[in-house]
Structure formats: C-alpha cells, structure tokens
N, C-alpha and C positions, 0 to 999 in steps of 0.2 A: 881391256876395257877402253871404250875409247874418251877422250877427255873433251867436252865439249868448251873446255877455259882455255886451249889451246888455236881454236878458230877466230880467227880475223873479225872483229867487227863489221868491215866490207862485205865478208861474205855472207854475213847474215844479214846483211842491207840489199846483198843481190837477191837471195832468197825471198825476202819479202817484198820486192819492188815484181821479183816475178810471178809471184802470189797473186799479184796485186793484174799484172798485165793478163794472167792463165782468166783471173775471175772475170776482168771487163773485156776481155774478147769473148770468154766463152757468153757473157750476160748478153751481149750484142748480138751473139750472132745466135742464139734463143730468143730472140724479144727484137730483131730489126725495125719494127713497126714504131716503138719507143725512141728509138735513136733516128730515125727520121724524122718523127716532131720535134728532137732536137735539134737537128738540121735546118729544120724550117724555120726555129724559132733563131737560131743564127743569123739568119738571113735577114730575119728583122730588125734583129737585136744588135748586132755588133756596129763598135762605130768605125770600125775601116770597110770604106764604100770598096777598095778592092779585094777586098774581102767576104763582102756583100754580094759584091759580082760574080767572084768565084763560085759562090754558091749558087746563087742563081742562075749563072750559065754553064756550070759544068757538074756540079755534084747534086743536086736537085732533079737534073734532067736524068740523071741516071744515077737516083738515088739508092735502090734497093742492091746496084753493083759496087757503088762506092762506098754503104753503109758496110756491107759486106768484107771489101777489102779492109777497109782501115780497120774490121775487129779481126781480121783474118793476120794485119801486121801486128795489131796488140796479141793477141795469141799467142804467134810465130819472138815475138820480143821476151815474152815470156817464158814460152819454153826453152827460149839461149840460155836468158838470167837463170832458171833452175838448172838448167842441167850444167850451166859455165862451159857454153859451147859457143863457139863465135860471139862470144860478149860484149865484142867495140859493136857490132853488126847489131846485137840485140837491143843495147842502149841507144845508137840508131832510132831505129826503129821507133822506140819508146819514145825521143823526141819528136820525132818527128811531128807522130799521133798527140804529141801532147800541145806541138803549135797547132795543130786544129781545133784541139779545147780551147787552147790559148784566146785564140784571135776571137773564135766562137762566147767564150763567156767573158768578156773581155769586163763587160758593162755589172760582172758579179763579182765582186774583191774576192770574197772566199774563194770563188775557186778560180781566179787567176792567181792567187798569192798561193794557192794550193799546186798549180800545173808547175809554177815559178820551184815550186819545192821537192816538186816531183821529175825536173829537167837538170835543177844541180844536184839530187842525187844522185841521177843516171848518170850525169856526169862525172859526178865519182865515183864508181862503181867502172866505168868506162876505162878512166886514167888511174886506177888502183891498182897496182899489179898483187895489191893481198885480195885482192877481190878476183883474181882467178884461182887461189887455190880451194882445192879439193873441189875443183870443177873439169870438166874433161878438157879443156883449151891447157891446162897442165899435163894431164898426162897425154894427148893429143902432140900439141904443139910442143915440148920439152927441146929448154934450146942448152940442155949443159953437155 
C-alpha cells in the first residue's frame, strides 16, 4: 500500500504549481484571441514604459506567435513540475512567464501579489531537493 504521509510537502507543491501551469498553457493556447486582449490591455496598462515598448514593438506585432509561445513555455513548465523531469528548467520557465504577468498586471495588487506568490513558490520547488522525489529527475539523474 502505498502511504501518501510519507511524501514531501514540496512535492505536492510541484504537483500543483504544475496543474496549475498544464491548465493556463493548455487555456491559452485553446482561446489565444483572450490572451491577446490581454496583451493589449498591458500595453496600456502597465506603468513601466519599457515595458510598454516591449509590447508595442515586439509582442503585439507578432502577437498570435508570441501568445503562442509563452503558453507553449507555460505548458512545457508544467509538464517538468508533474512529471519532476528537468525541474530547475521547469521553474524556469514558470518565472519567467510569470514576469510577463508580473510587469503586465502590475497596476492590479491581486494579481501582482498573486505572480509574487507564484515565483517564490517556484522558487522552492526549484531549490527543494525534497521536491525532486518521486519524480523522474530522481530516478533519472541518481547521484549515489
């Protein structure tokens, strides 16, 4: 039988941080039309003008490819965190997409205090080493 009082808290914080990454890549890249008006609405909204720029002059103009990628990294982050495959790479990842919320809702507390909460978990989940077990980067990578 197997005992689920015997797993790491971490890894069940990976688990749902990947949950979490599987559902807003896959919602993104179902519904890209939605996540471009939130693009745009960045563009308006955030108060760093290089930030502004960025959007306006590089993700905007080639909106439907960059919508694309960033839920194709959210996805790919996700699938590391569930399966605890490449997981410094997966949390990666996961920051990364989440400084583009970041900077993007910046002017929204909730969900900048939200991305804020959602990058030091990654963070520990990254630097956990109980957050690789019973993930293949364990049986994978095994350094005894």
């Amino acid at each position: 039988m197997f005992d689920f009082k015997k797993i790491p808290w971490q890894v069940y914080l990976r688990i749902i941080l990947g949950l979490g990454g599987i559902g807003g890549g896959l919602y993104g890249l179902i519904d890209p039309a939605s996540q471009i008006e939130k693009m745009k609405s960045f563009a308006i909204a955030s108060p760093f003008s290089w930030y502004t720029e960025l959007i306006n002059s590089f993700f905007l103009p080639n909106a439907t490819l960059s919508i694309n990628v960033i839920n194709l990294i959210t996805l790919l982050g996700g699938i590391f965190f569930i399966l605890g495959l490449f997981i410094s790479l997966g949390g990666i990842l996961e920051i990364i997409v989440s400084f583009y919320w970041f900077f993007g809702q910046f002017s929204n507390m909730i969900h900048t205090v939200g991305v804020i909460v959602l990058i030091v978990l990654s963070l520990v989940v990254i630097f956990s080493k109980r957050s690789r077990k019973y993930g293949l980067d364990e049986k994978i990578f095994r350094t005894s």
